[in-house]
Backbone as XML, in Angstrom:
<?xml version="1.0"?>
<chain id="A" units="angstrom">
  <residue number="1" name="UNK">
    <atom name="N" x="-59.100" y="62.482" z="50.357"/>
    <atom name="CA" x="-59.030" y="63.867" z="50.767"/>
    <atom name="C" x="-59.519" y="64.031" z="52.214"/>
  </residue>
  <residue number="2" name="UNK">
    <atom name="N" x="-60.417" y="63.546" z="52.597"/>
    <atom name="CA" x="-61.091" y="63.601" z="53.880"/>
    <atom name="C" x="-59.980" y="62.809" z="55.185"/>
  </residue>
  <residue number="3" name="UNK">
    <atom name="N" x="-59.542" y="61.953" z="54.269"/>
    <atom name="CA" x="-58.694" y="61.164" z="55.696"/>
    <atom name="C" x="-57.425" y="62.251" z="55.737"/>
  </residue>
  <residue number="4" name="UNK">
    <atom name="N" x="-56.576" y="63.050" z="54.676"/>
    <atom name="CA" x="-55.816" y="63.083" z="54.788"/>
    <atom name="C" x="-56.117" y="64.701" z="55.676"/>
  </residue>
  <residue number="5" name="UNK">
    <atom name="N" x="-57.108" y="65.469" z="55.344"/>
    <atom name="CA" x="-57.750" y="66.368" z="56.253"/>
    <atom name="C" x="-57.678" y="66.047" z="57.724"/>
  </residue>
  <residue number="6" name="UNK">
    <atom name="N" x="-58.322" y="65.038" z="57.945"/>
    <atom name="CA" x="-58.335" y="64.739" z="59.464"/>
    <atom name="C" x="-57.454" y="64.166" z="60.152"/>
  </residue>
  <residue number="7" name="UNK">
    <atom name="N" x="-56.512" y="63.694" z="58.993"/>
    <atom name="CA" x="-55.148" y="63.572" z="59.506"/>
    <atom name="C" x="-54.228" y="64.461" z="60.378"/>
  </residue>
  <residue number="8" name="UNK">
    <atom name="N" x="-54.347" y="65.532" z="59.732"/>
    <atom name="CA" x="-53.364" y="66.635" z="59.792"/>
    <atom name="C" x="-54.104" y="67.531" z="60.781"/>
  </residue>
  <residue number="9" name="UNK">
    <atom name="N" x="-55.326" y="67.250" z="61.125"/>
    <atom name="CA" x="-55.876" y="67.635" z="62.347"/>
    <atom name="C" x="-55.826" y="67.293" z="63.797"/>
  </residue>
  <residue number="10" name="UNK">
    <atom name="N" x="-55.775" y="66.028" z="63.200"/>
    <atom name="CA" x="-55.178" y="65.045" z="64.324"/>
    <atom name="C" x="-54.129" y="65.264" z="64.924"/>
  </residue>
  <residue number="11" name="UNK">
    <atom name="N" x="-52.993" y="65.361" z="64.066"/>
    <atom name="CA" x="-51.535" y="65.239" z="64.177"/>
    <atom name="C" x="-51.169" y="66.122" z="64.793"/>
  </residue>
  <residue number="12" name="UNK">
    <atom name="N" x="-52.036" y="67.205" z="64.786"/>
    <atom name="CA" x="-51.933" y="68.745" z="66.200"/>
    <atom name="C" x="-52.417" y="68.624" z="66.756"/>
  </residue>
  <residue number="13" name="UNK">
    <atom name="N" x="-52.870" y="67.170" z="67.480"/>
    <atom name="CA" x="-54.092" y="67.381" z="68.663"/>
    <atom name="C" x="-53.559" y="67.045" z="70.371"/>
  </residue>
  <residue number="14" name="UNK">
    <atom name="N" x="-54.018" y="67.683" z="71.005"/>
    <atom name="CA" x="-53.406" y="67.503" z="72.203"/>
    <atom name="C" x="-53.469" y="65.701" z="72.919"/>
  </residue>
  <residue number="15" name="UNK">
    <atom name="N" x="-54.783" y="65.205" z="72.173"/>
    <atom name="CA" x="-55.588" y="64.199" z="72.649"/>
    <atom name="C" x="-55.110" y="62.806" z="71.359"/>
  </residue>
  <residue number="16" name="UNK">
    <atom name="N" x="-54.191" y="63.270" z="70.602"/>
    <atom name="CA" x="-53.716" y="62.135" z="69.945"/>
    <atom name="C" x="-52.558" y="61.296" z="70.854"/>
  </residue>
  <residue number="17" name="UNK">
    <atom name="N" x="-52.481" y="60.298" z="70.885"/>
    <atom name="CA" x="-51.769" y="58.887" z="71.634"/>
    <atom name="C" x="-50.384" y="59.443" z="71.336"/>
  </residue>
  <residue number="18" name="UNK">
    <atom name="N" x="-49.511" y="59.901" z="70.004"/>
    <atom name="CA" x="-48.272" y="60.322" z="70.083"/>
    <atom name="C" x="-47.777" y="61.485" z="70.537"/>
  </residue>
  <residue number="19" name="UNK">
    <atom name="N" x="-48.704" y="62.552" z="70.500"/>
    <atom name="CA" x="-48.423" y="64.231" z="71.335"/>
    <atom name="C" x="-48.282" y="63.836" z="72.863"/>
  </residue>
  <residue number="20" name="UNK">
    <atom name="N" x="-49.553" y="62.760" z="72.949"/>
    <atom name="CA" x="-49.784" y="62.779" z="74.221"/>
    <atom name="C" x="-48.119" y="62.072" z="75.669"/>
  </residue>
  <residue number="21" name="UNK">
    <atom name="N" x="-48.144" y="61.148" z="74.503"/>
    <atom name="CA" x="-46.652" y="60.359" z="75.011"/>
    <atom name="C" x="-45.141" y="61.222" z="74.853"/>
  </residue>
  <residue number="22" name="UNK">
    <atom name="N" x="-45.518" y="62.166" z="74.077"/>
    <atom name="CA" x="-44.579" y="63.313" z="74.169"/>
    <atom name="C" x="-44.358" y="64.599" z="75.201"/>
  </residue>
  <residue number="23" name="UNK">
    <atom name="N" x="-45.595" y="64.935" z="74.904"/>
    <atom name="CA" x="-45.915" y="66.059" z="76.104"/>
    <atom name="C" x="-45.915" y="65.846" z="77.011"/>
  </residue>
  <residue number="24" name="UNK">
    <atom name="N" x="-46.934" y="64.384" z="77.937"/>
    <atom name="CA" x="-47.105" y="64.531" z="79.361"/>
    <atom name="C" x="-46.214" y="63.154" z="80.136"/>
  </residue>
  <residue number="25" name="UNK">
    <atom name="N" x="-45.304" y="63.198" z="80.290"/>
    <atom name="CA" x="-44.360" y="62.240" z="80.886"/>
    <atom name="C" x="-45.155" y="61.563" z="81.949"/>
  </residue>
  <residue number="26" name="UNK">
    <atom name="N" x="-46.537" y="61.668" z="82.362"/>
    <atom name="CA" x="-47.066" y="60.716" z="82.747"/>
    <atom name="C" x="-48.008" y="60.260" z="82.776"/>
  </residue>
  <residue number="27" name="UNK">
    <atom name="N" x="-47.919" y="60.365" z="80.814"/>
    <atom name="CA" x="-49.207" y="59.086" z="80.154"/>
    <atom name="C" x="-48.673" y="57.996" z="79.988"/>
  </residue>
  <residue number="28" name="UNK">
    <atom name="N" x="-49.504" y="57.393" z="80.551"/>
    <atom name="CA" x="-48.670" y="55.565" z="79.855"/>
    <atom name="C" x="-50.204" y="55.256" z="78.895"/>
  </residue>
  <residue number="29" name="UNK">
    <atom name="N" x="-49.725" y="54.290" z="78.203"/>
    <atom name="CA" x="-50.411" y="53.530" z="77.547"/>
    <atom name="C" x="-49.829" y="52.205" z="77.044"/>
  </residue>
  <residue number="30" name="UNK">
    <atom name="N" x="-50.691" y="50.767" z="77.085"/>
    <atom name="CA" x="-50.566" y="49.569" z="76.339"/>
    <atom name="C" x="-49.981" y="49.482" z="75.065"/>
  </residue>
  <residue number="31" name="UNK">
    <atom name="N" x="-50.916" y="50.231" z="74.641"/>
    <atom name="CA" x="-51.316" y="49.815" z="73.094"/>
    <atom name="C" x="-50.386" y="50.357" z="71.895"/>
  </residue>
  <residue number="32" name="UNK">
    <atom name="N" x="-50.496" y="49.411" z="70.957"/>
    <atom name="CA" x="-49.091" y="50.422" z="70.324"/>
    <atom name="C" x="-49.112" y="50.855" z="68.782"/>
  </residue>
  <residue number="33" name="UNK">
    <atom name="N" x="-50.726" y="51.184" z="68.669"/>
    <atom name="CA" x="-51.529" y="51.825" z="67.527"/>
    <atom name="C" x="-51.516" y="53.357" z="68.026"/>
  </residue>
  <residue number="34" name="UNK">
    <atom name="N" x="-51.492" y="53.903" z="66.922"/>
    <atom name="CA" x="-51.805" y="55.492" z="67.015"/>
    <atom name="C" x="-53.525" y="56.004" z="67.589"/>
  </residue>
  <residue number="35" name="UNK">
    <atom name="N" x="-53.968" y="56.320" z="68.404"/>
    <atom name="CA" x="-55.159" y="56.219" z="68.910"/>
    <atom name="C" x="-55.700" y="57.354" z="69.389"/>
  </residue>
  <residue number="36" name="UNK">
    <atom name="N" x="-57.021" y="58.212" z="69.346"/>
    <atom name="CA" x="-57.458" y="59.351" z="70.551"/>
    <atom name="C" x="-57.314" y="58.848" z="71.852"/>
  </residue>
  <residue number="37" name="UNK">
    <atom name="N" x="-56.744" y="59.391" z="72.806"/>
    <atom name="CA" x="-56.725" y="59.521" z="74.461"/>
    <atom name="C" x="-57.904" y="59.850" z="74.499"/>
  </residue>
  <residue number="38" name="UNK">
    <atom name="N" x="-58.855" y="60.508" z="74.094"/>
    <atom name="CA" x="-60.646" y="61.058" z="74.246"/>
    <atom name="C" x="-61.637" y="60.039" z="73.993"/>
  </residue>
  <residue number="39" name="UNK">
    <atom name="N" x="-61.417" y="59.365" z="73.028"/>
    <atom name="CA" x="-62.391" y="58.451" z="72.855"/>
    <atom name="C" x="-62.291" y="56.899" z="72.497"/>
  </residue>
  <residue number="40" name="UNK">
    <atom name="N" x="-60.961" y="56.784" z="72.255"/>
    <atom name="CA" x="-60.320" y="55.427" z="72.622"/>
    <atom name="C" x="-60.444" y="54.988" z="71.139"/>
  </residue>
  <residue number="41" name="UNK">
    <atom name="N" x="-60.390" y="55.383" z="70.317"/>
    <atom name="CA" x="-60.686" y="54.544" z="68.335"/>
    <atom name="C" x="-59.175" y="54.739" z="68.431"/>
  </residue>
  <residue number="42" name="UNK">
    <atom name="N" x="-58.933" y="53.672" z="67.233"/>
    <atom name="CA" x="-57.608" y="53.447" z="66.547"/>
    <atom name="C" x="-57.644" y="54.335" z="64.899"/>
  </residue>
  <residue number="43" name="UNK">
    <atom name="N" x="-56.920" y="55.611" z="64.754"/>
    <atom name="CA" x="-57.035" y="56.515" z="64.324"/>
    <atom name="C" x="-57.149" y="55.974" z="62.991"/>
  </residue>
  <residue number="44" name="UNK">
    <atom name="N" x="-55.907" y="55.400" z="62.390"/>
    <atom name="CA" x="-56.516" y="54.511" z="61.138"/>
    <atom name="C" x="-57.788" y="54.199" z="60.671"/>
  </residue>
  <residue number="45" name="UNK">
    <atom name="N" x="-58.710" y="53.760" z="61.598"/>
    <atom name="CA" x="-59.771" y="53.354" z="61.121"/>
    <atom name="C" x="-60.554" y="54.631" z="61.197"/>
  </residue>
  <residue number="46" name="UNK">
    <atom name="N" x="-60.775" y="55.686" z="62.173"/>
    <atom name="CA" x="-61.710" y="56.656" z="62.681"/>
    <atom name="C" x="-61.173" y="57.880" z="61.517"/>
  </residue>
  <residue number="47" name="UNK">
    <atom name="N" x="-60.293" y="57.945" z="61.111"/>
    <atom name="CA" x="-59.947" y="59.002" z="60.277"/>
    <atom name="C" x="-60.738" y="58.261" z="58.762"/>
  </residue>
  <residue number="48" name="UNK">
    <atom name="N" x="-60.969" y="57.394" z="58.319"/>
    <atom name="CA" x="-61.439" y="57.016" z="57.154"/>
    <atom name="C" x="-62.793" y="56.667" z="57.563"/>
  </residue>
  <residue number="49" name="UNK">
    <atom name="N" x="-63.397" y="56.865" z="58.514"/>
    <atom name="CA" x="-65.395" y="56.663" z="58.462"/>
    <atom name="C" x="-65.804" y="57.712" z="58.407"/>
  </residue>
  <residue number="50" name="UNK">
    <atom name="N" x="-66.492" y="57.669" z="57.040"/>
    <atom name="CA" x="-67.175" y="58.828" z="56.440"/>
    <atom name="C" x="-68.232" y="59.062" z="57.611"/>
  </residue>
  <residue number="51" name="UNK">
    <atom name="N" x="-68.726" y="58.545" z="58.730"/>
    <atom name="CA" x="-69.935" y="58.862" z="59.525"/>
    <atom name="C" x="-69.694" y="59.227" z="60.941"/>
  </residue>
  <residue number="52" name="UNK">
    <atom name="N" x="-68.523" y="59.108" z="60.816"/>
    <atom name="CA" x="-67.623" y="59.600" z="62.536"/>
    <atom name="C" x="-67.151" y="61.075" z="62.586"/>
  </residue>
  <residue number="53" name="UNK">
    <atom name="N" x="-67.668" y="61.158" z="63.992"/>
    <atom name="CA" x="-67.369" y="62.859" z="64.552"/>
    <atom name="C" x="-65.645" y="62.413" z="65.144"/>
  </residue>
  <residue number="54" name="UNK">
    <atom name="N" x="-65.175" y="63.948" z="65.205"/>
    <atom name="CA" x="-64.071" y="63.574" z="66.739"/>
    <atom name="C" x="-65.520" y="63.845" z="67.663"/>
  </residue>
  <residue number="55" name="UNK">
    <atom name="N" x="-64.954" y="63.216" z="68.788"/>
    <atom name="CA" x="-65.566" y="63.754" z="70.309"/>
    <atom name="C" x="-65.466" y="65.400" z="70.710"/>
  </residue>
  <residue number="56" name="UNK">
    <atom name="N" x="-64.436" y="65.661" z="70.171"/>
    <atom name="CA" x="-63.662" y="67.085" z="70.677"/>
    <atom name="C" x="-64.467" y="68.131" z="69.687"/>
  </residue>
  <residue number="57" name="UNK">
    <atom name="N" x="-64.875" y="67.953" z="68.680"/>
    <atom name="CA" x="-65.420" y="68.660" z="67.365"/>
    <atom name="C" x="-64.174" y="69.213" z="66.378"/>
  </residue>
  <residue number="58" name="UNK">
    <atom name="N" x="-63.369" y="69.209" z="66.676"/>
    <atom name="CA" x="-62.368" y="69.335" z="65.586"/>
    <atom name="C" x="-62.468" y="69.405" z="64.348"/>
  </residue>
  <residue number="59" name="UNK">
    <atom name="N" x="-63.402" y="67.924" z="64.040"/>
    <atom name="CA" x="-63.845" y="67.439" z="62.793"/>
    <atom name="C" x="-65.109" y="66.797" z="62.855"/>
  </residue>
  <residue number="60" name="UNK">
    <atom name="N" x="-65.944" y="66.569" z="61.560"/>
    <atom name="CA" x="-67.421" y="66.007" z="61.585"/>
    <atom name="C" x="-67.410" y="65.235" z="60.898"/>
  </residue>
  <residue number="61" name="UNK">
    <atom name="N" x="-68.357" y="64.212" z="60.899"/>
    <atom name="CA" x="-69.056" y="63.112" z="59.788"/>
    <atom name="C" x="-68.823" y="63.877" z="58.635"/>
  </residue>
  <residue number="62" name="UNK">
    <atom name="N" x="-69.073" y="63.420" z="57.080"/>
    <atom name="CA" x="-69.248" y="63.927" z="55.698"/>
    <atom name="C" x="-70.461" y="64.210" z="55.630"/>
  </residue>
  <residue number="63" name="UNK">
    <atom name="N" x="-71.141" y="63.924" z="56.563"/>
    <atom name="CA" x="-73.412" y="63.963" z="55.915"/>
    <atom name="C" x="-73.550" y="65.238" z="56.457"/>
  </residue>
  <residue number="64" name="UNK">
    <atom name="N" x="-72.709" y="65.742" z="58.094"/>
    <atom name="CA" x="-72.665" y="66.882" z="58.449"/>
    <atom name="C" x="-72.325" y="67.970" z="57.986"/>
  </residue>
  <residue number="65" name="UNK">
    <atom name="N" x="-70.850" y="67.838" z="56.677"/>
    <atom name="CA" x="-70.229" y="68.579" z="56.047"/>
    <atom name="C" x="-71.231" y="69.058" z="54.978"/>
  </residue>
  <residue number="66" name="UNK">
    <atom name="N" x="-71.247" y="68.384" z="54.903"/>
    <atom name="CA" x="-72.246" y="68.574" z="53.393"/>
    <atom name="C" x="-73.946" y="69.162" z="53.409"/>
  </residue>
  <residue number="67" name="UNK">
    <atom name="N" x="-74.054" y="69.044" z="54.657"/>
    <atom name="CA" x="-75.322" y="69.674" z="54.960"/>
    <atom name="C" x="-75.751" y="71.348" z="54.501"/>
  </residue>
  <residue number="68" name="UNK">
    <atom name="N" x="-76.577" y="71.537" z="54.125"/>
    <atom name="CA" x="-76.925" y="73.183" z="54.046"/>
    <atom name="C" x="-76.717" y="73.450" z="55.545"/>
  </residue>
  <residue number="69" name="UNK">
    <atom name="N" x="-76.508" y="75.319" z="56.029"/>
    <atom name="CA" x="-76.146" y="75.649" z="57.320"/>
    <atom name="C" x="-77.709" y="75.423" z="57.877"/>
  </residue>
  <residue number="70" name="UNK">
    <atom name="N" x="-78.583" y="75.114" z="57.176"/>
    <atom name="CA" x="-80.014" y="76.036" z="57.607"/>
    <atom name="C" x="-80.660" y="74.152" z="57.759"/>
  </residue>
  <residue number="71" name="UNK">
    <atom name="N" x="-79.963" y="73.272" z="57.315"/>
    <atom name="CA" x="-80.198" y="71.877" z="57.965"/>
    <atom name="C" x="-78.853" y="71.532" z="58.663"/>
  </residue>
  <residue number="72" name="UNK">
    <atom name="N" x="-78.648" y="72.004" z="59.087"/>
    <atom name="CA" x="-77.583" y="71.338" z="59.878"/>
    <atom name="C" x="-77.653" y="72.365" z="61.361"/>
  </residue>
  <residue number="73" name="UNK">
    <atom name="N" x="-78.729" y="73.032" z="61.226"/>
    <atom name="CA" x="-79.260" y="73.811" z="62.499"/>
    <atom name="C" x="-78.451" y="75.021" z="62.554"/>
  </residue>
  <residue number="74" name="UNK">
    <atom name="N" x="-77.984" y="75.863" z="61.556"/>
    <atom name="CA" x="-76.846" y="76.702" z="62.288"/>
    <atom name="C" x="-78.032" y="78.107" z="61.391"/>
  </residue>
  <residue number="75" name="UNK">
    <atom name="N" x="-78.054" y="78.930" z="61.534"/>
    <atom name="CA" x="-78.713" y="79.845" z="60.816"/>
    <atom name="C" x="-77.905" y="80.771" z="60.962"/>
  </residue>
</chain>
């Protein structure tokens, strides 16, 4: 459930490797994994670690999710 969440978050992101090669005719890139342009992870793996933020905040760790608002600093 969580990967497929941050999937679909991803998949609208300005800063994902395939929008990006779509939209700006002058990104290049090597590599030929699906990847953030922001923080350089190979999305496969970063969408399934229960302990990884995006950079962008989009999305949070699970320890963050799950936090009460009043521990997780937000009041």
């Amino acid at each position: 459930m969580t990967y497929q969440r941050r999937n679909e978050i991803c998949k609208g992101c300005e800063f994902e490797s395939d929008n990006r090669k779509r939209d700006d005719k002058d990104f290049k890139t090597i590599r030929f994994d699906r990847h953030c342009t922001s923080c350089g992870c190979t999305l496969s793996a970063k969408l399934r670690s229960l302990s990884s933020d995006c950079p962008k905040g989009k999305w949070v760790s699970l320890e963050k999710e799950v936090l009460k608002p009043e521990e997780n600093g937000k009041n």
